[in-house]
TORSE-7714 format. One record per residue (C-alpha): residue in three letters; x, y, z. Coordinates in nm, 3 decimals, decimal comma. Layout:
BEGIN
Ala	X	Y	Z
...
//
This chain:
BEGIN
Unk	-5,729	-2,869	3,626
Unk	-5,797	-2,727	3,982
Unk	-5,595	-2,430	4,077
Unk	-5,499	-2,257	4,421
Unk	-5,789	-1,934	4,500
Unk	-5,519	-1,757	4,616
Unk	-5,199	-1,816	4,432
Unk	-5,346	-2,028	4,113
Unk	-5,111	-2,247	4,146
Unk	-5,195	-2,588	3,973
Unk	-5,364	-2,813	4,208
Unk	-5,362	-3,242	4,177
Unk	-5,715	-3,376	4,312
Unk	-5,647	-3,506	4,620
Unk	-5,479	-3,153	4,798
Unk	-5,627	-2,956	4,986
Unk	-5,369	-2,751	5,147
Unk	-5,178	-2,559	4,878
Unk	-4,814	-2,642	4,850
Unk	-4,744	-2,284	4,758
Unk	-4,936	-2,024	4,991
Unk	-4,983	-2,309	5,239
Unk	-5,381	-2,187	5,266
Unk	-5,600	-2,474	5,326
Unk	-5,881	-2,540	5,073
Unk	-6,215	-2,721	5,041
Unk	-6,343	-2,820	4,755
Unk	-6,583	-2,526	4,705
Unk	-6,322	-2,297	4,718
Unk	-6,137	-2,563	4,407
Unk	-6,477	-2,527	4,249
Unk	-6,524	-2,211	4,250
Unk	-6,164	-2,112	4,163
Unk	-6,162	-2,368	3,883
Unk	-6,523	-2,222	3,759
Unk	-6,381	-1,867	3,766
Unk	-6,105	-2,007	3,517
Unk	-6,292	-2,184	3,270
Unk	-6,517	-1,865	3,278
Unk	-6,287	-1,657	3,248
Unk	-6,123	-1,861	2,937
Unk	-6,433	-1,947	2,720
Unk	-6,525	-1,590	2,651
Unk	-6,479	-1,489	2,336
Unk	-6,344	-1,184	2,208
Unk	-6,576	-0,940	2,054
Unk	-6,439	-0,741	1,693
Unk	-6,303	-0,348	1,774
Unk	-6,548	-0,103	1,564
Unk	-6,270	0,164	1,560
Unk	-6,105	0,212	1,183
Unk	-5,767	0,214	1,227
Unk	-5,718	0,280	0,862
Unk	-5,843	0,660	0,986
Unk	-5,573	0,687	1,206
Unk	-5,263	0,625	1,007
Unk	-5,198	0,937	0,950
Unk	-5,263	1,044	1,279
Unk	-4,920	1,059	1,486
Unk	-4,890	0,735	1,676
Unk	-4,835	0,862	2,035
Unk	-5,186	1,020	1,993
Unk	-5,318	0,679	1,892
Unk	-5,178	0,551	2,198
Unk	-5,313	0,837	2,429
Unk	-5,689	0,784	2,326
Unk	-5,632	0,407	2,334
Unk	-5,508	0,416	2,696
Unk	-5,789	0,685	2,810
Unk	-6,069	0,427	2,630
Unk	-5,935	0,110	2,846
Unk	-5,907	0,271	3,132
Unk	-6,286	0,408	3,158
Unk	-6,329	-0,006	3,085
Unk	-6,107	-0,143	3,386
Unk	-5,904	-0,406	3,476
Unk	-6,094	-0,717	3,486
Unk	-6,117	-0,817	3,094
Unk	-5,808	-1,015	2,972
Unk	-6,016	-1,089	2,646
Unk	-6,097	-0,747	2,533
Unk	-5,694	-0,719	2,586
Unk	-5,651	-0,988	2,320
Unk	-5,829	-0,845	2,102
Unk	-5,694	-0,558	2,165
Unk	-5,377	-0,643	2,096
Unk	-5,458	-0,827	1,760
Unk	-5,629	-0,489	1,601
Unk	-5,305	-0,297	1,758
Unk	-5,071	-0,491	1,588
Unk	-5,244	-0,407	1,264
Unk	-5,229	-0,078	1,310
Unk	-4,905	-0,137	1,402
Unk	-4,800	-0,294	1,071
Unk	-5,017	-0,041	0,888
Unk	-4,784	0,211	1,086
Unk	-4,470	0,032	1,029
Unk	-4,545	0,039	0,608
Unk	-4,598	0,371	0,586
Unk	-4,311	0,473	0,760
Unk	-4,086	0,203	0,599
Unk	-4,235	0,358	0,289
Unk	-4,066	0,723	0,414
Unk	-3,757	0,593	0,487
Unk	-3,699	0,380	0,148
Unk	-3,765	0,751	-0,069
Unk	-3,549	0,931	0,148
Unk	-3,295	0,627	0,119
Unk	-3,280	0,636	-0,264
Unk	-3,154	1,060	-0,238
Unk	-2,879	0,944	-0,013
Unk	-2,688	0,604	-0,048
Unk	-2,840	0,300	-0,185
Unk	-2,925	0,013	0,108
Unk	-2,855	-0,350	0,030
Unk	-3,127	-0,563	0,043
Unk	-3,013	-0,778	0,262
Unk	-2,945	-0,526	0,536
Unk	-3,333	-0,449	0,489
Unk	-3,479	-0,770	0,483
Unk	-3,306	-0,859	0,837
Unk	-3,420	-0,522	0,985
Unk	-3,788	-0,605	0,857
Unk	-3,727	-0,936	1,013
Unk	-3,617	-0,822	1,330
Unk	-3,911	-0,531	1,333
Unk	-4,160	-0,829	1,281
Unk	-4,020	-1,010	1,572
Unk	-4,099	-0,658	1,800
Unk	-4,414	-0,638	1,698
Unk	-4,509	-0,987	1,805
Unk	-4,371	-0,987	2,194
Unk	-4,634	-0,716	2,302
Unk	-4,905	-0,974	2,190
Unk	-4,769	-1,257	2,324
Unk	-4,727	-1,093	2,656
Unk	-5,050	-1,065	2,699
Unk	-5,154	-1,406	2,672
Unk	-4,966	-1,527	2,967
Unk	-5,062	-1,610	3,286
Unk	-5,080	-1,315	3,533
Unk	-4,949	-1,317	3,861
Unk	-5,094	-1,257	4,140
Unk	-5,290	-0,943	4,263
Unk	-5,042	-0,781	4,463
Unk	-4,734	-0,811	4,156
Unk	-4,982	-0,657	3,918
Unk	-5,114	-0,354	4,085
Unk	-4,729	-0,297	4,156
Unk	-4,626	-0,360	3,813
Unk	-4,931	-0,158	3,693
Unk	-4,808	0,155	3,852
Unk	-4,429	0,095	3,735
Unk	-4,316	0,294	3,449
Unk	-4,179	0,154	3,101
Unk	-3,820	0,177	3,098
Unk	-3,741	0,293	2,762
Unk	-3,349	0,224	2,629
Unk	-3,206	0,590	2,542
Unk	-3,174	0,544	2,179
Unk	-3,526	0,445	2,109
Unk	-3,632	0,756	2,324
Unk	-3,463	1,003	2,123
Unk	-3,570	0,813	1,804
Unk	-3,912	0,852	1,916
Unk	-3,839	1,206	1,985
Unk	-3,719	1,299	1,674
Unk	-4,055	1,219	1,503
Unk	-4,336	1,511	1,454
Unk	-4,586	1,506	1,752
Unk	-4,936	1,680	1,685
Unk	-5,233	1,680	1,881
Unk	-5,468	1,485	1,676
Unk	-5,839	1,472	1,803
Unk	-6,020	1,097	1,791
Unk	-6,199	0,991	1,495
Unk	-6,448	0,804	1,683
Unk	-6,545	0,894	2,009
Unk	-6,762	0,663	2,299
Unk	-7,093	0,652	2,284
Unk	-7,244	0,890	2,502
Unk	-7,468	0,595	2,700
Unk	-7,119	0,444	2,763
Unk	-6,994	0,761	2,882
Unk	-7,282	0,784	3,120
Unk	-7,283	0,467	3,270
Unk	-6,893	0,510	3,328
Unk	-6,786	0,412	3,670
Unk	-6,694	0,693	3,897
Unk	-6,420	0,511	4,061
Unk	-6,046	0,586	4,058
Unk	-5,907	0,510	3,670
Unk	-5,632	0,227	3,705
Unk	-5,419	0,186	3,394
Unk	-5,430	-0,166	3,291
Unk	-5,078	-0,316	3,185
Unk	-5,193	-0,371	2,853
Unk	-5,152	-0,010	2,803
Unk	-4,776	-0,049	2,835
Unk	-4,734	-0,278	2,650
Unk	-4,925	-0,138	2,357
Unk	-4,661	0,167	2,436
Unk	-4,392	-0,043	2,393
Unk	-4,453	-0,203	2,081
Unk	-4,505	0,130	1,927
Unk	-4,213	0,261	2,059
Unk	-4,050	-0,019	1,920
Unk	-4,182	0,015	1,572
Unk	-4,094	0,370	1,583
Unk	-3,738	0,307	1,689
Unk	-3,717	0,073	1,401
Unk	-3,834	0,282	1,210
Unk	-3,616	0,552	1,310
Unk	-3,310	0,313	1,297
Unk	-3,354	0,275	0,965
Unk	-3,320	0,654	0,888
Unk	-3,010	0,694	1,122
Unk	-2,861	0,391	0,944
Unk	-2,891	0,538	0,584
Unk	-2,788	0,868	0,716
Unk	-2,448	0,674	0,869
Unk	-2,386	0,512	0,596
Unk	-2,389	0,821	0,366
Unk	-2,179	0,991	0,629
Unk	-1,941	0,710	0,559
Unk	-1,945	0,678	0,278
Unk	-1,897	1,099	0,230
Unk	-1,598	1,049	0,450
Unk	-1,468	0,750	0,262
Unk	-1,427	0,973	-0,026
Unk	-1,300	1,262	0,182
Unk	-1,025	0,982	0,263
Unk	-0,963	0,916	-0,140
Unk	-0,982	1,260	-0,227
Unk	-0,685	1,322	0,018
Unk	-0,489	1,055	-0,045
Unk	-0,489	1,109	-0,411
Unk	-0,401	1,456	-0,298
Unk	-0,125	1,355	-0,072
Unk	0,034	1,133	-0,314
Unk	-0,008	1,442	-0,600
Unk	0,212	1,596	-0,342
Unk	0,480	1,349	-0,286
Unk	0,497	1,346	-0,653
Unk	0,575	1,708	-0,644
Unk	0,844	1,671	-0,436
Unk	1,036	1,503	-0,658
Unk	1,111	1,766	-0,890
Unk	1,364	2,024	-0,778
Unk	1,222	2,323	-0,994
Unk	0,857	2,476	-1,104
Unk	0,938	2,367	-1,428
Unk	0,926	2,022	-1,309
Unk	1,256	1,919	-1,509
Unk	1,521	1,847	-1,212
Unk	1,512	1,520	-1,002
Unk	1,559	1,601	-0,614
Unk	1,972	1,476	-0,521
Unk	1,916	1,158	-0,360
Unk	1,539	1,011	-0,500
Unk	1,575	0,687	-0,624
Unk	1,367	0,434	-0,872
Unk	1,241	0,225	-0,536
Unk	1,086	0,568	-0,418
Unk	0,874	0,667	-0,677
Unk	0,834	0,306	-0,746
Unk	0,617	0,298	-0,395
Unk	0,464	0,580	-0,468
Unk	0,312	0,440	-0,799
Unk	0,147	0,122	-0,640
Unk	0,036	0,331	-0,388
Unk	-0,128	0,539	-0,674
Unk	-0,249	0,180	-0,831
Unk	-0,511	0,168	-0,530
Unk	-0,702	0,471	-0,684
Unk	-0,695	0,385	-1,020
Unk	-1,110	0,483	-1,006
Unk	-1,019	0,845	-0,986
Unk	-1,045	1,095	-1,186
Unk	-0,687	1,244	-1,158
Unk	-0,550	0,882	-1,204
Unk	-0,413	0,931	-1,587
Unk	-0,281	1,250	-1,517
Unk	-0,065	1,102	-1,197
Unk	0,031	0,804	-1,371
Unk	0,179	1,009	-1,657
Unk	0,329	1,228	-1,422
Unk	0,499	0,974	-1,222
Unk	0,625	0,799	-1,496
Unk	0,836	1,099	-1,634
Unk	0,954	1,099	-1,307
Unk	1,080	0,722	-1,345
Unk	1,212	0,790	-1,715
Unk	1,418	1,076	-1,612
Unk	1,588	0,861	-1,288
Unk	1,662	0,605	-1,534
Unk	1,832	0,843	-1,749
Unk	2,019	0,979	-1,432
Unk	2,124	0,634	-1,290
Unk	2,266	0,505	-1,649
Unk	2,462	0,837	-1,660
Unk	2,575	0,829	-1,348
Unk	2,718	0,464	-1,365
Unk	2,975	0,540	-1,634
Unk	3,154	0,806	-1,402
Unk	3,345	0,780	-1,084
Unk	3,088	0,974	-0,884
Unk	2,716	1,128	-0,989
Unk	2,821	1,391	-1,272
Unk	2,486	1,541	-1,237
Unk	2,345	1,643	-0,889
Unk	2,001	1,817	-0,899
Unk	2,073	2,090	-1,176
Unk	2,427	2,102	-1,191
Unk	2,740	1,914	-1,386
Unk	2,978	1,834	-1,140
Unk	3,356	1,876	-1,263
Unk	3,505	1,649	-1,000
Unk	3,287	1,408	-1,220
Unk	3,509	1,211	-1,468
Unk	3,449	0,836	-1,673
Unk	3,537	0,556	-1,497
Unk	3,853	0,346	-1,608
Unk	3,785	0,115	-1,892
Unk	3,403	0,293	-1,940
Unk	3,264	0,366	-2,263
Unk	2,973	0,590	-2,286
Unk	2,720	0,429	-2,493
Unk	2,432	0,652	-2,452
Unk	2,242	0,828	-2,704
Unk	2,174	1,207	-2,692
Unk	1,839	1,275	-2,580
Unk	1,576	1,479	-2,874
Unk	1,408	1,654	-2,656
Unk	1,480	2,054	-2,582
Unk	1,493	2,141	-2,245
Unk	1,690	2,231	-1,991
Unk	1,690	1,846	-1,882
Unk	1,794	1,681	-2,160
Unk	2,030	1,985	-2,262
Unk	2,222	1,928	-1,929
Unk	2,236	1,521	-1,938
Unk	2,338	1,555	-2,333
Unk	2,638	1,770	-2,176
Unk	2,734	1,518	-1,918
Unk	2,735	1,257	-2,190
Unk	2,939	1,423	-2,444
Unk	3,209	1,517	-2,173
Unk	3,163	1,167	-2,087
Unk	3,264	1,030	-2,452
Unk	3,553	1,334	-2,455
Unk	3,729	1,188	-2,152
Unk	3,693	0,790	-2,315
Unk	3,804	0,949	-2,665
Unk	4,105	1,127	-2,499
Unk	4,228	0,816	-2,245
Unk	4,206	0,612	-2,538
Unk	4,448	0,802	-2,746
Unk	4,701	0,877	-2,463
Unk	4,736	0,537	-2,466
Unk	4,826	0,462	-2,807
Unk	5,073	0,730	-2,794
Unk	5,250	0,596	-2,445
Unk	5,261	0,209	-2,636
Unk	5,420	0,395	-2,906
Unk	5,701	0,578	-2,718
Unk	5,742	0,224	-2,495
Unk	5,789	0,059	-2,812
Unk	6,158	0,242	-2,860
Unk	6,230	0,119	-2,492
Unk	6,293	-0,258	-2,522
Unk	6,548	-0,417	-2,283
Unk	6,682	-0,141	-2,091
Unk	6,799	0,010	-2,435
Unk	6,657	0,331	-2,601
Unk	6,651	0,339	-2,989
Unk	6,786	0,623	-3,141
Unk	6,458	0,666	-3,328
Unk	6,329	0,810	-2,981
Unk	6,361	1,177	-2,907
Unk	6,330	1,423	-2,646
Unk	6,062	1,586	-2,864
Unk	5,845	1,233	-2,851
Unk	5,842	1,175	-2,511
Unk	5,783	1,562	-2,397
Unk	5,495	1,534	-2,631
Unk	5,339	1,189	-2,473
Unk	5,425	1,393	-2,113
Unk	5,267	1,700	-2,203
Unk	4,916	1,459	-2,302
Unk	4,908	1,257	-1,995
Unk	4,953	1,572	-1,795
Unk	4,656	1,667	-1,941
Unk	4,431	1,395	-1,824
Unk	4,217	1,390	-1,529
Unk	4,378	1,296	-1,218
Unk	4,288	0,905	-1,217
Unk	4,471	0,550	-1,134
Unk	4,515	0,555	-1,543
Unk	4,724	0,859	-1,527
Unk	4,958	0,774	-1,259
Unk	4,982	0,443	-1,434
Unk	5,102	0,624	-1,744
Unk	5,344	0,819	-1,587
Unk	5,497	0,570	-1,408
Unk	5,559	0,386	-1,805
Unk	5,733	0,705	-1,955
Unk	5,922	0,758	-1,680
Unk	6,172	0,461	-1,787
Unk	6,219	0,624	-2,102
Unk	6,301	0,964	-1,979
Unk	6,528	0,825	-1,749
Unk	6,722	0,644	-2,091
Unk	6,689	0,960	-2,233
Unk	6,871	1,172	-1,938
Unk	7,159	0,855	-1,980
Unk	7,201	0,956	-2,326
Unk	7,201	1,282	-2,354
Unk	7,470	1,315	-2,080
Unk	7,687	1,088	-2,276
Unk	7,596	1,334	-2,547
Unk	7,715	1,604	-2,358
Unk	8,035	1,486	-2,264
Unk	8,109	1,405	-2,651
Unk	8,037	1,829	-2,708
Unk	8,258	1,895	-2,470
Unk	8,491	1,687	-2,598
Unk	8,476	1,803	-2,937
Unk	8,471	2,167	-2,805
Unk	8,776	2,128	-2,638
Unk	8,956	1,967	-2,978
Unk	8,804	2,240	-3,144
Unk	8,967	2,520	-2,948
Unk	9,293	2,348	-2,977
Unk	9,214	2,355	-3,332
Unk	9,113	2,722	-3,357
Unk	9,454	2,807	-3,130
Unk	9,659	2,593	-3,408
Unk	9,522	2,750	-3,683
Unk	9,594	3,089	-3,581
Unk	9,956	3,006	-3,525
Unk	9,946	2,884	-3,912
Unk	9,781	3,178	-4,039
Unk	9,996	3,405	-3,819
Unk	10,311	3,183	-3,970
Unk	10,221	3,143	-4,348
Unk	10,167	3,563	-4,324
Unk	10,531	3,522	-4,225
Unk	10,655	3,344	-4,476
Unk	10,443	3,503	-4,751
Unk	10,234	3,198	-4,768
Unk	10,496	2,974	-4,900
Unk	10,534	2,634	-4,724
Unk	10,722	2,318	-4,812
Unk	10,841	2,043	-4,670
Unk	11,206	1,952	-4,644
Unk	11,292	1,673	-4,901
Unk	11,404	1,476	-4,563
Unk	11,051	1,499	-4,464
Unk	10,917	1,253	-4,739
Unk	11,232	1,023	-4,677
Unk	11,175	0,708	-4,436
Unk	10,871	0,553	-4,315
Unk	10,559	0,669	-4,138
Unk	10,276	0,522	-3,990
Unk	9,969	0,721	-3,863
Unk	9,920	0,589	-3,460
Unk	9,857	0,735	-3,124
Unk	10,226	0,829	-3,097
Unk	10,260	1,007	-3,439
Unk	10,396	1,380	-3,296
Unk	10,227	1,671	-3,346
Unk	10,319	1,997	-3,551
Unk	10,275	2,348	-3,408
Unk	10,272	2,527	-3,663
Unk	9,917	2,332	-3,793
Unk	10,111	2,105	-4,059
Unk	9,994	1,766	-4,180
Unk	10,125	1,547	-3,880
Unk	10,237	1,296	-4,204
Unk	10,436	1,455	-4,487
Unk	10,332	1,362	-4,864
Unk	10,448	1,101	-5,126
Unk	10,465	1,197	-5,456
Unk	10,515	0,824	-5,584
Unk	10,268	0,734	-5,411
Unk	10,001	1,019	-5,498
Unk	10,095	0,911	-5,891
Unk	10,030	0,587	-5,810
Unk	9,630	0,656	-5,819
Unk	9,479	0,285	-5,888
Unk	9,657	0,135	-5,647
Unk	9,384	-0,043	-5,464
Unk	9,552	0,126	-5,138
Unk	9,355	0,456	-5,161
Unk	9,025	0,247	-5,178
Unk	8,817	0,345	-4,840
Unk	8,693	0,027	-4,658
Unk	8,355	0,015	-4,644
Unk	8,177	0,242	-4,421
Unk	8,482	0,379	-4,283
Unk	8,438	0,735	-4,555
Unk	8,096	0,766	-4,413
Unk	8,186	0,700	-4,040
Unk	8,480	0,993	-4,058
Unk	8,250	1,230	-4,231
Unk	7,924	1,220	-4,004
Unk	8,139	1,235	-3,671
Unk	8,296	1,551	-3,829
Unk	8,025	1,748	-3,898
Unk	7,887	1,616	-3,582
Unk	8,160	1,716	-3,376
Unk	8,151	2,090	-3,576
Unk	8,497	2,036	-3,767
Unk	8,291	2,111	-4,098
Unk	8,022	2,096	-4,252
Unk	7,854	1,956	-4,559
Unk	8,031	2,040	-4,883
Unk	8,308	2,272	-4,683
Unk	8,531	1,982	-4,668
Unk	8,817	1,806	-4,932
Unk	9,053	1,517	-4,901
Unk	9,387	1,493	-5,059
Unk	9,602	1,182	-5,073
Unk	9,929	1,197	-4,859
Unk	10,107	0,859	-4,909
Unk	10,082	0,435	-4,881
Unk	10,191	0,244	-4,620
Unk	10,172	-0,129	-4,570
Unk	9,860	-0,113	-4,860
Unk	9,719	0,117	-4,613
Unk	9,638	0,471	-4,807
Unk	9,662	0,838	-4,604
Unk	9,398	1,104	-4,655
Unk	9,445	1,464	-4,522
Unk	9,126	1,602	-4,409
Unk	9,075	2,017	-4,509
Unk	8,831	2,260	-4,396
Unk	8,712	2,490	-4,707
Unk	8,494	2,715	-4,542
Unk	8,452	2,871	-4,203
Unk	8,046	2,776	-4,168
Unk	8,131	2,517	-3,884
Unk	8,197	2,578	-3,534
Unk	8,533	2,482	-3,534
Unk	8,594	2,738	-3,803
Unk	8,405	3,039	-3,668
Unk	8,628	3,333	-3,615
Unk	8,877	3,190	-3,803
Unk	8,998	3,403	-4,165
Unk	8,907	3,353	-4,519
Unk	9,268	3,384	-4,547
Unk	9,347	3,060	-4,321
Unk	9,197	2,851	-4,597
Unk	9,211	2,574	-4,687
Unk	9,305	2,446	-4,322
Unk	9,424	2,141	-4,196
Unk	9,234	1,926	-3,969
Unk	9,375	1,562	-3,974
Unk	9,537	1,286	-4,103
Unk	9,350	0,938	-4,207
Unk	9,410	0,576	-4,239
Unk	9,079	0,488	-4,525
Unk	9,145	0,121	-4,444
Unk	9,116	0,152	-4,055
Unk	8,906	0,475	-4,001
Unk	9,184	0,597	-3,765
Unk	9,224	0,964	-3,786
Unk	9,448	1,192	-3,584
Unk	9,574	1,587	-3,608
Unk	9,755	1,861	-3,488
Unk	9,444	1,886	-3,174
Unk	9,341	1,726	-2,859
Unk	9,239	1,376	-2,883
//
């Protein structure tokens, strides 16, 4: 292959002006320059006496110091030596490399432990910088001009590979083998050029150090993360020991917060789930379970009354069971405050069911006298003040009003009645002062007479009938005069009372306070139309009708009546 003197650019046969510097060529100068090449390529490279085993100890920018300052006494001109070069470099290099890898992997195992994986590509990738210096130096160089300039440029390290290079020990480490002192003399005394392999040797160990320096500062980042990933647990378990805190109202950790509910802690707890690794993990679980028991407790409670009957630490009395509710909840075992309060709330809760329950039996049973608009007589004022006086009693609800508005009807019958009652008493208090006025005439009379009275025998002549119309005496006398004939006439069937009419005339008269049980007799007066007369006589002076009146007065006439008819009728009002 012929090749350009100047350029070296590849030359076919037959040209003889080169297509790239344009310099025209004969073919001694393609001769020579091919000679030159193949001259130039069939040297071989001769073995490197130095021990690099001596030097790996030795701090590798020193290494690379004496290395430089032995090439450059040797000059420029021998791309073969720089082969070689390079080939007993890069096993120092890797002899370099080990020992630090070596380092690293001890200090790795006091820190964090490195996943294989990770290492094996960063070996791989170390490998593959150790290579490009040597193959650099096999290429074709440029021309004469390019490498002098290139010579003198400097090796642009990146930042983070200088300060990884920085970071390692320097010490000034003297040569282990030093130049023979013929070579020394016959040195040439010209100005010392650096050769480019020198740079490149510089780079590659610049490279392995940065590898191997990258290797520390990536153990030492992942410790720091992972010491700040369990910073991060460490608070979080903290901050959710703290929002389980906050739940409880008191130090004593027995009173719910007003207004937590089961979804809250609930998020909290699956929150807590994430760290189940921890340490403190029973010990939060328990306590945020009490938590959830005793909000359980609180919203079953709390459902059986119209609003929450316990708020934080308190029993609200506003609080009452809803209608048709039945507490069904057990008392809680446990002593303390806690339970002590909700076993409170539930036995007011069971008082109030107990208590609407039996109001209502007791305003069915009152109803139960009201049926069609018409009160019984079994029903009292006494029973309904009573079923009153326990509704009042009850908690303002819908059930109360509903109860009131029930007994009203019966009070209102009641009111009816007892007005019609009281119109009777007045009634009978009126005949009874008529009475009282009569009676006083006849005891002020039969004093007159010296208590003798008879009737005229024209008296028991004729016919008499007891009616509306029969007149009245003044004087208090039996409005119908007696029948002897018909008083000795004792079975006639006449003087038998009709049935019920006896009982009738006696219960209205001790209602209406003529007499009073067992200060009463009847004597027979006379027959008419098989109709038998009774006269009715007060014996004592117990009643109201009686009261003032004297022991003397008696016995006193009240009335006159028919047994068969009931009718009755005396000397008083009607």
């Amino acid at each position: 292959m012929n090749k350009c003197p100047k350029c070296d650019f590849e030359l076919k046969e037959d040209q003889t002006i080169c297509p790239n510097c344009g310099a025209e060529l004969n073919k001694e100068d393609i001769v020579k320059g091919s000679e030159e090449i193949n001259e130039a390529t069939s040297e071989t490279p001769v073995n490197d006496n130095i021990k690099w085993s001596d030097y790996q100890d030795v701090p590798l920018g020193s290494v690379m110091e004496h290395f430089s300052e032995l090439h450059e006494e040797d000059g420029e001109g021998d791309d073969s030596a720089e082969s070689e070069e390079s080939s007993i470099l890069a096993d120092y290099i890797r002899q370099h490399k080990e020992a630090h890898q070596k380092e690293a992997d001890e200090q790795a195992e006091t820190t964090v432990e490195q996943d294989g994986s990770e290492s094996d590509d960063l070996e791989e990738a170390i490998s593959v910088e150790e290579t490009a210096p040597v193959e650099s130096d096999v290429q074709e160089e440029p021309e004469q001009e390019t490498q002098e300039e290139a010579s003198e440029e400097p090796v642009v390290v990146p930042f983070d590979t200088v300060e990884m290079v920085e970071s390692e020990p320097v010490e000034t480490v003297t040569p282990v083998e030093e130049l023979p002192e013929t070579e020394k003399q016959t040195a040439p005394k010209s100005p010392k050029k650096r050769s480019k392999k020198t740079y490149f040797i510089a780079a590659a160990a610049a490279l392995v150090l940065a590898g191997g320096g990258w290797i520390y500062y990536d153990q030492q980042q992942k410790a720091e993360a992972a010491r700040q990933e369990q910073l991060r647990i460490e608070g979080a378990v903290a901050q959710i020991d703290s929002d389980l805190d906050a739940f409880f109202l008191d130090e004593d950790q027995q009173f719910i917060v007003p207004g937590k509910t089961a979804d809250e802690i609930a998020a909290v707890m699956a929150e807590l789930e994430n760290y189940s690794n921890e340490e403190a993990y029973e010990e939060l679980v328990a306590k945020g379970q009490k938590i959830q028991v005793k909000i359980a407790v609180l919203d079953q409670l709390n459902s059986y009354f119209t609003e929450p009957v316990i708020v934080g630490d308190q029993l609200q009395e506003n609080a009452h069971i809803k209608e048709d509710s039945t507490v069904d909840m057990a008392l809680l075992s446990e002593e303390n405050a806690f339970s002590s309060l909700v076993n409170q709330a539930i036995e007011q809760g069971k008082k109030e069911s107990e208590q609407l329950l039996a109001t209502e039996k007791t305003v069915q049973s009152l109803l139960a006298g009201y049926q069609d608009n018409k009160l019984s007589d079994a029903v009292s004022r006494d029973d309904f003040e009573n079923a009153k006086e326990e509704v009042e009693s009850l908690f303002d609800s819908a059930e109360k009003e509903d109860f009131l508005a029930k007994i009203s009807t019966v009070e209102n019958a009641l009111n009816a009645r007892e007005a019609e009652q009281q119109a009777a008493a007045e009634r009978a208090e009126q005949e009874r002062a008529a009475a009282q006025r009569a009676a006083q005439e006849n005891a002020n009379q039969a004093s007159s007479n010296s208590g003798s009275q008879t009737a005229s025998p024209s008296s028991n002549e004729g016919q008499e009938i007891l009616s509306r119309n029969t007149p009245k005496n003044s004087n208090n006398q039996p409005i119908i005069s007696s029948r002897q004939s018909d008083i000795n006439d004792a079975n006639n069937p006449a003087w038998n009372w009709a049935p019920g009419v006896y009982d009738d005339v006696i219960r209205t008269s001790i209602e209406r306070g003529y007499i009073v049980e067992g200060g009463y007799k009847l004597e027979r007066v006379r027959i008419e139309n098989g109709e038998g007369y009774y006269n009715l006589y007060a014996t004592n002076t117990k009643s109201s009708l009686m009261s003032g009146i004297s022991e003397s007065a008696l016995p006193m006439y009240l009335f006159t009546i028919n047994c068969k008819t009931g009718f009755f009728r005396g000397n008083g009002n009607d």
